[in-house]
C-alpha positions, 0 to 999 in steps of 0.5 A: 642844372645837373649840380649835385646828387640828392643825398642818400635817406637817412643821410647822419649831420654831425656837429663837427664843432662838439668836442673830442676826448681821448683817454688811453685805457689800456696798451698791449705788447705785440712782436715789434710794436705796441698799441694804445687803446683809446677811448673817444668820446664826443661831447659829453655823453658817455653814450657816445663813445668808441674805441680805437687803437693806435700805434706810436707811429700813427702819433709820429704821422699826425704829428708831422703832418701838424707841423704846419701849424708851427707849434711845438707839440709834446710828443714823446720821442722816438726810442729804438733800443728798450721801447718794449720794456715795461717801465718805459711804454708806461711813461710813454702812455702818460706822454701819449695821453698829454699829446691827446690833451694838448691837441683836443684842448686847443681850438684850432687843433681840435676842429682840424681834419687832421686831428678828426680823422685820427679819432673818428675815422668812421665819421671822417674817412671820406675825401671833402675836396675830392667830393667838392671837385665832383660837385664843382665838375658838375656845376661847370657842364651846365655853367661853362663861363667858369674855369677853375685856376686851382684848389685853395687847399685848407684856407678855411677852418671847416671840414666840409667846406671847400674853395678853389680860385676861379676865373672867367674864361673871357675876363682871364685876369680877373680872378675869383674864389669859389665856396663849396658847403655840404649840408650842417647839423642846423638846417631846417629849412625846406630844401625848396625856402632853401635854393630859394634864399641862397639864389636870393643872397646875390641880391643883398646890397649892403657897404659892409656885406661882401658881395655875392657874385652868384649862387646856387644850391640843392637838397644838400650842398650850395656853391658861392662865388665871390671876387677874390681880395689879395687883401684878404681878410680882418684876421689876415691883417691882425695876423700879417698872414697870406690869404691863400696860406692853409688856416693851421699856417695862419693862425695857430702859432703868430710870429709876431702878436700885435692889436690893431690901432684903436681908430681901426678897432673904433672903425671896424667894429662900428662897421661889423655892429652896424651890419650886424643890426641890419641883419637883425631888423630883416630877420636874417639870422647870421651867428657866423661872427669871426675874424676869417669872416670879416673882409677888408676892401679898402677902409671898410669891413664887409661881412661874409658867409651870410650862406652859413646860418641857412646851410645850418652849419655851426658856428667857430665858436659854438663850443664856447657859448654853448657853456653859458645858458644866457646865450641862447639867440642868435643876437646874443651870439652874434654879440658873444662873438663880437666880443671874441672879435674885438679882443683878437683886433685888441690884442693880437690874439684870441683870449686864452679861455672865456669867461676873461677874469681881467683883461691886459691893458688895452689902448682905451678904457672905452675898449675894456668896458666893451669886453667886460659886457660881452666876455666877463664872467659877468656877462656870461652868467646874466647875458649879453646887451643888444647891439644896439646897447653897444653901438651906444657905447663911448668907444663906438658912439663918436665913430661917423661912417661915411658911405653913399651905398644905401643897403638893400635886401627884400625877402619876400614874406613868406622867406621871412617866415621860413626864416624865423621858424628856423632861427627859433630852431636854430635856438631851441638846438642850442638851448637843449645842447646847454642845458645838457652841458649844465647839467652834466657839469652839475653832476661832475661837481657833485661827483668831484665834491662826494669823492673829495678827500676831505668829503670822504674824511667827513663822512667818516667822521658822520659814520663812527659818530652814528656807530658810537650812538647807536652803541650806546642806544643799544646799551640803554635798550638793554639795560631798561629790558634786564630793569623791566625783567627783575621788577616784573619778578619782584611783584610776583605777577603773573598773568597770561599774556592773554588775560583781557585784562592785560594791557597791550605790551609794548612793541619790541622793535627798537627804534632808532635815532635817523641817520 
């Protein structure tokens, strides 16, 4: 199969999930206009930071092309008479750097192309649908059965993943969606375990597992077919939103926030756990659990992108766990990220920050109890509980599914070494990562606390105390040399200092008390 060109050596995977900062450090007035300079950083490594500069209408671009999102976005306005005064591009700067704020701070925003492109584009110049329909081009010389209907254009959230409507040629109705998926940043399987496992994953039979229709891949990408749902997803049916709509449209701005009911959040996620379990015994890793990731077919749930963990890509909320040192397998993500999961289904929306210091009231008290053991501050800091805890718990533990699909999926032994080798790099990746972030934050508070105003009254306090003692110290030395003095004239001797009968005089280093 002529599908898709070895990727060049050396060839750099970026975690497309680690946070964005700009700062604007400076601005300078050129004939018409004024640029902003901007300093980018990923992650939190001053190390890996760059510059770039900006105009206001490079904002007003960006901003306009986010309006899908149907957010309200606090850029400054425009303003064509005094824009070069002073004063005035001063207070834009600080209009400027709250836009940056608000956009890097915001999830969905954040991990957008649009947003990557404008602060990295050195890193996100190329064209990820144009590269896609190369590869899918090629693809369909040696497969011909297939004919693409049209691009999905920015359904789902990642960059480097792309997917296009596809049919049969002898079956024109039927329609079907095609994934395409570069290499990430967690792929550490041998490209030969690798093409073997994705060409396996059609194989997996499961009731809560969306079925792969085919697959493929080589040294740097894989190619997925699925059946298409008009349903669409789990998210898309807690958002009321169009399959086919792009995800910023989706997803970031509901019009109306509403939970599901709670025989549907009793049902679904029994089924999500369930599945999840099952992945787990076989030595599957997954770590991809979201909403998006979730499809509905009539009362069931089936998981999708099993394709993901075995790609290496990293996970939706992979900037959330990697905060909380206790996370560090890819069970306990799977769970975390359960919990995310089921507030969305609760509530409508996701939470506004994790760890949840209380949740809104819920339709059972069952439901909160699942929530506090996944997204509590408390569950973040000691850990989280098995899934098969959870499926224990009252909320899940009356729930009786009914199916007669008995699942299957056989990974030859050799694949289920490659597997866990890879999963347990996967975790080593992640432990790193987070103990990074410990420490960085760490430092940050004791940074923040050493340049307090109060820290810095304190230690001016500490430091007129010790000037004051050693005042005094240096009094009292003085004052025992000129008493030594006058006795030593008063007795009259006066031997040489180096009489073998002298005894040793004292040293004349002061000591002082420690500071």
């Amino acid at each position: 199969m002529a599908f898709m060109e070895k990727p060049p050596a050396g060839k750099v995977l970026l975690d497309d999930t680690v946070p964005l900062t700009a700062a604007i450090e400076a601005s300078q007035s050129l004939q018409s206009h004024t640029e902003y300079i901007i300093r980018v950083q990923r992650g939190i490594s001053v190390e890996n930071s760059w510059q770039i500069v900006r105009r206001y209408s490079d904002f007003d671009l960006l901003n306009n092309s986010l309006q899908i999102a149907g957010l309200s976005l606090p850029l400054p306005p425009k303003k064509l008479i005094g824009n070069m005064d002073r004063e005035f591009i001063a207070e834009r700067q600080k209009g400027l750097q709250n836009y940056l704020n608000v956009i890097t701070t915001n999830h969905i925003l954040s991990n957008c192309e649009l947003v990557k492109k404008f602060l990295d584009p050195n890193n996100y110049s190329a064209s990820y649908t144009e590269i896609a329909l190369q590869q899918v081009s090629m693809f369909f010389r040696s497969e011909p059965k297939w004919e693409v209907v049209e691009p999905l254009k920015d359904i789902g959230w990642r960059i480097r993943k792309k997917y296009f409507l596809m049919k049969i040629k002898n079956q024109p109705k039927e329609r079907l969606v095609l994934s395409w998926a570069d290499l990430g940043p967690d792929k550490y399987l041998s490209d030969k375990d690798f093409q073997c496992l994705i060409k396996l994953l059609p194989s997996c039979l499961h009731p809560y597992i969306y079925r792969i229709t085919f697959a493929t891949a080589n040294e740097s990408s894989a190619l997925l077919i699925r059946m298409f749902n008009e349903k669409g997803t789990l998210k898309d049916l807690i958002y009321k939103a169009k399959p086919k709509d792009p995800f910023l449209r989706k997803y970031c701005n509901p019009k109306k926030i509403q939970g599901l009911e709670l025989q549907q959040i009793k049902t679904y996620g029994r089924q999500i756990l369930e599945v999840l379990k099952f992945l787990h015994d076989k030595g599957f890793p997954y770590g991809h659990l979201h909403a998006s990731n979730v499809m509905l077919e009539g009362d069931a749930c089936r998981l999708l992108d099993l394709e993901n963990s075995l790609l290496g890509l990293p996970s939706f909320y992979r900037s959330y766990f990697s905060q909380f040192r206790k996370i560090n397998t890819l069970e306990s993500v799977d769970v975390h990220c359960f919990g995310h999961l089921l507030y969305e289904m609760t509530y409508g929306r996701p939470p506004d920050s994790v760890p949840v210091d209380s949740f809104p009231p819920a339709p059972s008290m069952a439901v909160v109890a699942v929530l506090e053991s996944t997204l509590s501050c408390e569950a973040c800091k000691n850990g989280m509980p098995t899934v098969s805890r959870l499926l224990q718990m009252p909320l899940f533990s009356d729930v009786l599914l009914t199916t007669s699909e008995k699942p299957q999926f056989k990974i030859p032994t050799k694949l289920k070494e490659a597997l866990r080798i890879a999963k347990e790099c996967i975790e080593k990746r992640l432990i790193e990562e987070q103990k990074q972030i410990h420490q960085h934050r760490r430092l940050t508070r004791a940074q923040s606390h050493h340049g307090s105003e109060e820290e810095r009254k304190k230690r001016k306090i500490l430091a007129r105390k010790k000037s004051k003692r050693s005042a005094v110290e240096n009094s009292e030395e003085h004052s025992a040399k000129y008493s030594n003095s006058n006795n030593s004239a008063g007795s009259g001797a006066s031997s040489p200092l180096t009489s073998p009968s002298s005894p040793t005089p004292p040293s004349t280093a002061v000591e002082h008390a420690p500071f």
